[in-house]
N, CA, C and O atoms as a GROMACS GRO file, in nm:
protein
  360
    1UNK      N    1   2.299  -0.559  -3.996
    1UNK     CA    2   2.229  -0.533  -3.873
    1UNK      C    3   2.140  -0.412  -3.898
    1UNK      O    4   2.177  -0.318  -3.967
    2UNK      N    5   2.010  -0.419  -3.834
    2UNK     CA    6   1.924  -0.293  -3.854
    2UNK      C    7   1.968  -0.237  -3.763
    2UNK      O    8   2.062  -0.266  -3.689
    3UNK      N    9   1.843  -0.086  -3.766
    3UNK     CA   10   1.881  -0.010  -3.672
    3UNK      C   11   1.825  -0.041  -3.573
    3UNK      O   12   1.871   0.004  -3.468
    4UNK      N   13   1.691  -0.140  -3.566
    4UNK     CA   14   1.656  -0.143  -3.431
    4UNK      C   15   1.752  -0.246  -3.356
    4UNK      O   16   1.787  -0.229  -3.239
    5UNK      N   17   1.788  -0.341  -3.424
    5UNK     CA   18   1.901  -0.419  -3.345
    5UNK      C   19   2.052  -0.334  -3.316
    5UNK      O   20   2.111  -0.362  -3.212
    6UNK      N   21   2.105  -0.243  -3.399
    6UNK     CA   22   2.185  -0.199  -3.337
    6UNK      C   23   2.141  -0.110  -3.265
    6UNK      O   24   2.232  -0.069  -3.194
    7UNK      N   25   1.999  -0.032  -3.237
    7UNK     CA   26   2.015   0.031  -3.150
    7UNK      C   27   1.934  -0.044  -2.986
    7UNK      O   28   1.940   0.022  -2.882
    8UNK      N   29   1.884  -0.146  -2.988
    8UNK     CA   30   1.859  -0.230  -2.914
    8UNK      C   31   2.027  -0.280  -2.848
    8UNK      O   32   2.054  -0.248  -2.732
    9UNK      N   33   2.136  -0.364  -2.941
    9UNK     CA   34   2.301  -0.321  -2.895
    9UNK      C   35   2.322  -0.252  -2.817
    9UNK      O   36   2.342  -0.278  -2.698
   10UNK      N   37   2.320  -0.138  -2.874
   10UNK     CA   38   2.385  -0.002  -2.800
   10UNK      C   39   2.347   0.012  -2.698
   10UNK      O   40   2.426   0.027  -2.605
   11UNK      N   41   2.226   0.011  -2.681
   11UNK     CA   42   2.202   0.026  -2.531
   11UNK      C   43   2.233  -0.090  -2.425
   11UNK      O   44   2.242  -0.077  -2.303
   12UNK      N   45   2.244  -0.180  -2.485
   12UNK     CA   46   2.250  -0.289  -2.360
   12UNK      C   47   2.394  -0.269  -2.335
   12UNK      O   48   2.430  -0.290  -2.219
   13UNK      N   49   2.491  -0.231  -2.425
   13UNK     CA   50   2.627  -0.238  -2.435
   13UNK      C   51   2.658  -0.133  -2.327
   13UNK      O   52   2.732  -0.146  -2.230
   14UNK      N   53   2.573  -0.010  -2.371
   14UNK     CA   54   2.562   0.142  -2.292
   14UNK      C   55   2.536   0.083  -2.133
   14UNK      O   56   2.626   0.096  -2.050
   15UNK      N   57   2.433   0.031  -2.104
   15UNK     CA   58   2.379  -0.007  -1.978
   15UNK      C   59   2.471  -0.092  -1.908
   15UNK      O   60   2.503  -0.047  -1.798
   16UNK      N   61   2.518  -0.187  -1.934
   16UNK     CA   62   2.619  -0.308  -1.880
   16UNK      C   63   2.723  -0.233  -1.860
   16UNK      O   64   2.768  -0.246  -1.746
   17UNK      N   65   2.789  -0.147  -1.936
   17UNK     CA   66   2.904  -0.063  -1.910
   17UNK      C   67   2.893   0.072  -1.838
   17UNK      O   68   2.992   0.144  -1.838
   18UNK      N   69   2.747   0.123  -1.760
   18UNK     CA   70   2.751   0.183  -1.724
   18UNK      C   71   2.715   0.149  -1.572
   18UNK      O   72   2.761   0.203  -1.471
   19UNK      N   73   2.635   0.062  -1.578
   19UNK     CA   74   2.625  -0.026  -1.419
   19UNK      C   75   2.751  -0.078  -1.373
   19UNK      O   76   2.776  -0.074  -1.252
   20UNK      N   77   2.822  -0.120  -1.446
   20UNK     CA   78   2.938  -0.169  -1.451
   20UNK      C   79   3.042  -0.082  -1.330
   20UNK      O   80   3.082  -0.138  -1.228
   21UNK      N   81   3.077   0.070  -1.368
   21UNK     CA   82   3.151   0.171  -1.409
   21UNK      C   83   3.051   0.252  -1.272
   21UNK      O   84   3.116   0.332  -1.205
   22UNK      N   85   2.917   0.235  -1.234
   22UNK     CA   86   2.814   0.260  -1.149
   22UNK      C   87   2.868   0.222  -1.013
   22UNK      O   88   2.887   0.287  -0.911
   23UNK      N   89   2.886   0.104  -1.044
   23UNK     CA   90   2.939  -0.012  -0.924
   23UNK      C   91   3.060  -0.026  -0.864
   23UNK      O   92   3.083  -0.081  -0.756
   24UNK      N   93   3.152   0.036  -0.951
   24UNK     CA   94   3.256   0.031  -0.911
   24UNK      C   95   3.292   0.150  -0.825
   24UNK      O   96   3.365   0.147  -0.726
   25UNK      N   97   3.220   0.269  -0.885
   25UNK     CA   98   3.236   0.404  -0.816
   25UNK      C   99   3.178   0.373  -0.683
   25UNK      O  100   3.249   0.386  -0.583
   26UNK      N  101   3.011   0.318  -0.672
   26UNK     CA  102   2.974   0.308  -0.595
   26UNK      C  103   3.084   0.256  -0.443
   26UNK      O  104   3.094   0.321  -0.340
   27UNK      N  105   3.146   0.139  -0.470
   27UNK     CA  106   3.257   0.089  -0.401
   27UNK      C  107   3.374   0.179  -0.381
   27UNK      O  108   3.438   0.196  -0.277
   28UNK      N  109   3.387   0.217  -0.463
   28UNK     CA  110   3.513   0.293  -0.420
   28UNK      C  111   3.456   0.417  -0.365
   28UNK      O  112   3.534   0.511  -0.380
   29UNK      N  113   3.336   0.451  -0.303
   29UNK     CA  114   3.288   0.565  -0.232
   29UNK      C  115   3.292   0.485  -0.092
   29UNK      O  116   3.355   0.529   0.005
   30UNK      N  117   3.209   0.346  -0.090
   30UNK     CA  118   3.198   0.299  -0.010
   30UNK      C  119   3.315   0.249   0.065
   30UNK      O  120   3.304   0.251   0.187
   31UNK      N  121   3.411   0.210   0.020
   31UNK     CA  122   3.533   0.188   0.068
   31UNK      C  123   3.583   0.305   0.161
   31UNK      O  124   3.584   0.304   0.284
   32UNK      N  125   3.629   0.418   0.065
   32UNK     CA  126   3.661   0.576   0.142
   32UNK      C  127   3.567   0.554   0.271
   32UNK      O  128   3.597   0.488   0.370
   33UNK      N  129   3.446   0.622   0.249
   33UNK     CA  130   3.378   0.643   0.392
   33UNK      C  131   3.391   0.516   0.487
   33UNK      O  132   3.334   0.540   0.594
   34UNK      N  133   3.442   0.398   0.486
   34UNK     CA  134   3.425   0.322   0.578
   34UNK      C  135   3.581   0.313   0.649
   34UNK      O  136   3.620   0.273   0.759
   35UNK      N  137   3.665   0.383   0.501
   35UNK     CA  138   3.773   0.389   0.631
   35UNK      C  139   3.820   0.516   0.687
   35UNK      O  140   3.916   0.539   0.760
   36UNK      N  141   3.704   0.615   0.622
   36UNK     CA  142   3.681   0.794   0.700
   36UNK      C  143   3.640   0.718   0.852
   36UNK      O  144   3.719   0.709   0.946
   37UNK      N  145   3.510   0.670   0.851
   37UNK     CA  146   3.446   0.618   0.981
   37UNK      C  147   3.498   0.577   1.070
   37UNK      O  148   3.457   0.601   1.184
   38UNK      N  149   3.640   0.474   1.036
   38UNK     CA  150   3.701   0.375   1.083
   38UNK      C  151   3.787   0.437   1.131
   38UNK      O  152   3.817   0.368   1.229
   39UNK      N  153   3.879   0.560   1.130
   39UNK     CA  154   3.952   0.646   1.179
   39UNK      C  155   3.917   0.660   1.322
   39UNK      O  156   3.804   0.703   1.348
   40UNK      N  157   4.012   0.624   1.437
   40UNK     CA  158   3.998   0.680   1.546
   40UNK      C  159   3.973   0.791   1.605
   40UNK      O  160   3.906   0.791   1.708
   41UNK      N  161   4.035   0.936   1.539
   41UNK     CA  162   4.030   1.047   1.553
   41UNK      C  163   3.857   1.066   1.543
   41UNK      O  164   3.787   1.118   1.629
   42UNK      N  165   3.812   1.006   1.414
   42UNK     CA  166   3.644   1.018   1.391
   42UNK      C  167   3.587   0.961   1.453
   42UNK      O  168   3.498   1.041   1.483
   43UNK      N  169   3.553   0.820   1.532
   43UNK     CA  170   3.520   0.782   1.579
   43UNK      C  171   3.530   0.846   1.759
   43UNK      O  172   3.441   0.846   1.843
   44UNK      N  173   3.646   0.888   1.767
   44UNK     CA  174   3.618   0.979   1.888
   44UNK      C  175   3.536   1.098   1.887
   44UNK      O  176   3.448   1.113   1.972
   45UNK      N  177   3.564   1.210   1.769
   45UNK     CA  178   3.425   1.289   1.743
   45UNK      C  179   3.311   1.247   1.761
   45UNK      O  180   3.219   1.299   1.824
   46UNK      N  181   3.314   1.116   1.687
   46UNK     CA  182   3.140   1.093   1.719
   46UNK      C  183   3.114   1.050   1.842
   46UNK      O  184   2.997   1.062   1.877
   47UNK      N  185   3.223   0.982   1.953
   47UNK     CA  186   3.163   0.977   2.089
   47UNK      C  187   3.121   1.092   2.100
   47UNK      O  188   3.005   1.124   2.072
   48UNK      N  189   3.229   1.189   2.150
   48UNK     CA  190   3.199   1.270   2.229
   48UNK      C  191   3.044   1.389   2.163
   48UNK      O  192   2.967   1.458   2.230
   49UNK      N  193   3.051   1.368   2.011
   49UNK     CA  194   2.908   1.398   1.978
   49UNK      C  195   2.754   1.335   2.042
   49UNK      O  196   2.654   1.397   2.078
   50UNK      N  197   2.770   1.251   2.040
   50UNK     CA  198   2.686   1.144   2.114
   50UNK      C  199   2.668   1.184   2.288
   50UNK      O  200   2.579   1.134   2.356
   51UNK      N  201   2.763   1.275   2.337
   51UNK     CA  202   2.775   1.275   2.479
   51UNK      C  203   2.710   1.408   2.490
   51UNK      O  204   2.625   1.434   2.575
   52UNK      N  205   2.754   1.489   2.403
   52UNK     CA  206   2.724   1.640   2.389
   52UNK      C  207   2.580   1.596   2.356
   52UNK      O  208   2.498   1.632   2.441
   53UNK      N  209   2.542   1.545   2.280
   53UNK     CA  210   2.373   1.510   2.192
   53UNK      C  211   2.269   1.496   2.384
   53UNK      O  212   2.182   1.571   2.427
   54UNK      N  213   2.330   1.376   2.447
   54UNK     CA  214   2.285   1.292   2.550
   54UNK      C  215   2.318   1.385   2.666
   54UNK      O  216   2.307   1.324   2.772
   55UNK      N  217   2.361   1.530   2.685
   55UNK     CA  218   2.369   1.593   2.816
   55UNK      C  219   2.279   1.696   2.776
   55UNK      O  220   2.225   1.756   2.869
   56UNK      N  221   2.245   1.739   2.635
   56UNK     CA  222   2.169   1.812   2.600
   56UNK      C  223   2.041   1.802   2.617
   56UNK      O  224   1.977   1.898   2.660
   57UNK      N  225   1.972   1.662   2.582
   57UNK     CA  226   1.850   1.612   2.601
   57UNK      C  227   1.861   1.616   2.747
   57UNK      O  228   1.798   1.713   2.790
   58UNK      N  229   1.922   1.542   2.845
   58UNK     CA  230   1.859   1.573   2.955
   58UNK      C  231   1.851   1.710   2.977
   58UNK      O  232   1.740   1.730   3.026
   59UNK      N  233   1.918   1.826   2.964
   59UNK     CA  234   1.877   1.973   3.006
   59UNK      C  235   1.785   1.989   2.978
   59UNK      O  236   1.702   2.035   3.055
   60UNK      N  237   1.756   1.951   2.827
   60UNK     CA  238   1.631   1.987   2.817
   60UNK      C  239   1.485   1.921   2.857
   60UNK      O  240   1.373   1.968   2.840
   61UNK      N  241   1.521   1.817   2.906
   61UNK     CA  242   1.398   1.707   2.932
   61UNK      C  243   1.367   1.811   3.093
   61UNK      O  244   1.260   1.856   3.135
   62UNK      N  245   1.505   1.820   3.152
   62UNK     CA  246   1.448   1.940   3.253
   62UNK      C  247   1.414   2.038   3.297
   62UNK      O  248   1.375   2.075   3.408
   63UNK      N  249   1.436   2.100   3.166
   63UNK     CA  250   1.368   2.209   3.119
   63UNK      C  251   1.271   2.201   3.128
   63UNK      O  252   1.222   2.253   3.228
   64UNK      N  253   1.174   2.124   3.025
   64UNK     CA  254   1.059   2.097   3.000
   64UNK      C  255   0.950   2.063   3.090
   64UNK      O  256   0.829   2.087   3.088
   65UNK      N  257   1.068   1.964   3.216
   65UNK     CA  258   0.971   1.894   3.337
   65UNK      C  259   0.964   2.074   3.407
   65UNK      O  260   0.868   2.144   3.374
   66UNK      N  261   1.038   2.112   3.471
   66UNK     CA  262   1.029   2.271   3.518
   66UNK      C  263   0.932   2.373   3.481
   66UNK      O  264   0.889   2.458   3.559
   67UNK      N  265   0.889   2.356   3.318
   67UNK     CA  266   0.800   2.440   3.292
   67UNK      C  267   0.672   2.380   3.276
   67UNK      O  268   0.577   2.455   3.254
   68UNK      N  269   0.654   2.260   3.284
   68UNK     CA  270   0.540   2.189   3.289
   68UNK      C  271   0.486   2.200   3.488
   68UNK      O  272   0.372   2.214   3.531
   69UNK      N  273   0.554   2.193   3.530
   69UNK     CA  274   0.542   2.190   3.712
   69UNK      C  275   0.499   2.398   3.732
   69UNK      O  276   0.421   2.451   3.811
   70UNK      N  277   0.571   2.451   3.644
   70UNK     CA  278   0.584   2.574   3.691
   70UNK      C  279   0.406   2.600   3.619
   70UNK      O  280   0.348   2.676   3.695
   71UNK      N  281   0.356   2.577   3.553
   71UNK     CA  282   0.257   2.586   3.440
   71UNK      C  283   0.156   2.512   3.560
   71UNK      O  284   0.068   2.589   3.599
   72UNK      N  285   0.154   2.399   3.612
   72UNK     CA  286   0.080   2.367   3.704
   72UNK      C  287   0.079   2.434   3.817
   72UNK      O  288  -0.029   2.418   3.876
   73UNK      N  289   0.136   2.486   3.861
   73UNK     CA  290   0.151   2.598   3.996
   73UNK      C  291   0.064   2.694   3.918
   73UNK      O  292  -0.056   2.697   3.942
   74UNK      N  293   0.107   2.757   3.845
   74UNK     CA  294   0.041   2.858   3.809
   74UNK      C  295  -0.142   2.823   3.768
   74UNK      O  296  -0.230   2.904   3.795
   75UNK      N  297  -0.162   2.718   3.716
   75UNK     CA  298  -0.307   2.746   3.702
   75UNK      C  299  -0.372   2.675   3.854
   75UNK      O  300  -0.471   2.736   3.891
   76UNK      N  301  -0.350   2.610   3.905
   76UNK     CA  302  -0.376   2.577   4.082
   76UNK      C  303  -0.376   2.731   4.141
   76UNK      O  304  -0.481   2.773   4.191
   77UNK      N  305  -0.262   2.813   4.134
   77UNK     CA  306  -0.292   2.945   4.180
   77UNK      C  307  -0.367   3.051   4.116
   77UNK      O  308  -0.355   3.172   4.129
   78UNK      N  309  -0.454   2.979   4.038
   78UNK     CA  310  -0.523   3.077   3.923
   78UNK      C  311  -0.689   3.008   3.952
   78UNK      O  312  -0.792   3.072   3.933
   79UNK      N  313  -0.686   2.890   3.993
   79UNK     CA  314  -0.831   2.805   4.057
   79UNK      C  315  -0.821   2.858   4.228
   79UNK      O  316  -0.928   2.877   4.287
   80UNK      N  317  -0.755   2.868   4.266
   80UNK     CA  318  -0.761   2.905   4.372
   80UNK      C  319  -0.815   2.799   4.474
   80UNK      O  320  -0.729   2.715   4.502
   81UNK      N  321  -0.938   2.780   4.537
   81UNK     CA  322  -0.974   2.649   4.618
   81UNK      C  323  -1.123   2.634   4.529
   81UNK      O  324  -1.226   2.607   4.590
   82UNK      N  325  -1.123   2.653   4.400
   82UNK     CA  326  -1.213   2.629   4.330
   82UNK      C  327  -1.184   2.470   4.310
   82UNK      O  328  -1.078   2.414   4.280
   83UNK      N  329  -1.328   2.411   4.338
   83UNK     CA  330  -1.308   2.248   4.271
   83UNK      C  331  -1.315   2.225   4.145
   83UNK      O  332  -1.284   2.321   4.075
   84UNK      N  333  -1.348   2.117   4.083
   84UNK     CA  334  -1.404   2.075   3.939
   84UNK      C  335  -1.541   2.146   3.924
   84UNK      O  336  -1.611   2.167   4.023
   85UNK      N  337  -1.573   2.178   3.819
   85UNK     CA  338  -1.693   2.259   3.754
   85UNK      C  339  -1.711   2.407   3.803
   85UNK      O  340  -1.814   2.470   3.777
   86UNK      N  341  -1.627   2.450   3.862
   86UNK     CA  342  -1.614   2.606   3.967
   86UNK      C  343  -1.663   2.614   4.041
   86UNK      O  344  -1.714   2.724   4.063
   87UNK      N  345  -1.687   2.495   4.139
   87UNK     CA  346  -1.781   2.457   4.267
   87UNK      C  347  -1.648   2.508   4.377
   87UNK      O  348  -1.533   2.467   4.360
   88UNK      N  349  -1.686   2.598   4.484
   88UNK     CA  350  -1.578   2.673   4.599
   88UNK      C  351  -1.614   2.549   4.644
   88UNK      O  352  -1.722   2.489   4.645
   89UNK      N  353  -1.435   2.505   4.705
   89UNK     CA  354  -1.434   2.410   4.845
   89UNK      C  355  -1.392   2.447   4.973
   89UNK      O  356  -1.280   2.493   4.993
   90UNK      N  357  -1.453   2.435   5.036
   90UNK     CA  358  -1.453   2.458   5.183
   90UNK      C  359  -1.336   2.391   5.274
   90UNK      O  360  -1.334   2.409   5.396
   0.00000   0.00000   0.00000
């Protein structure tokens, strides 16, 4: 055997046994986390994460509506009874 055929070998031997050995880890990661996930205890964390996430956004969505309303007050009281183009209305 030359060297380019054994080293053409080697690698395929290298590669097949390392996808191999790739795949299996891969699974046995995937396995763990699906039965981390699958845990009730975790699965209740993540409700109540999800609840905490979803009371947060609304505060803040009303936040936001509050300072957007407060921001319009303020420039209406800053036009005063000025119309469009700084024409006074009567």
């Amino acid at each position: 055997m030359g060297f380019k055929t054994g080293l053409i070998f080697g690698f395929g031997a290298g590669y097949v046994l390392g996808s191999k050995a790739g795949r299996e880890r891969y699974e046995e990661l995937k396995r763990a986390w699906d039965e981390f996930t699958g845990s009730p205890k975790v699965q209740e964390a993540m409700e109540r994460g999800k609840e905490i996430v979803g009371s947060a956004t609304k505060e803040s969505l009303h936040a936001v509506q509050g300072g957007v309303e407060r921001a319009g007050d303020a420039i209406r009281d800053r036009l005063g009874d000025e119309g469009p183009g700084g024409e006074f209305r009567h």
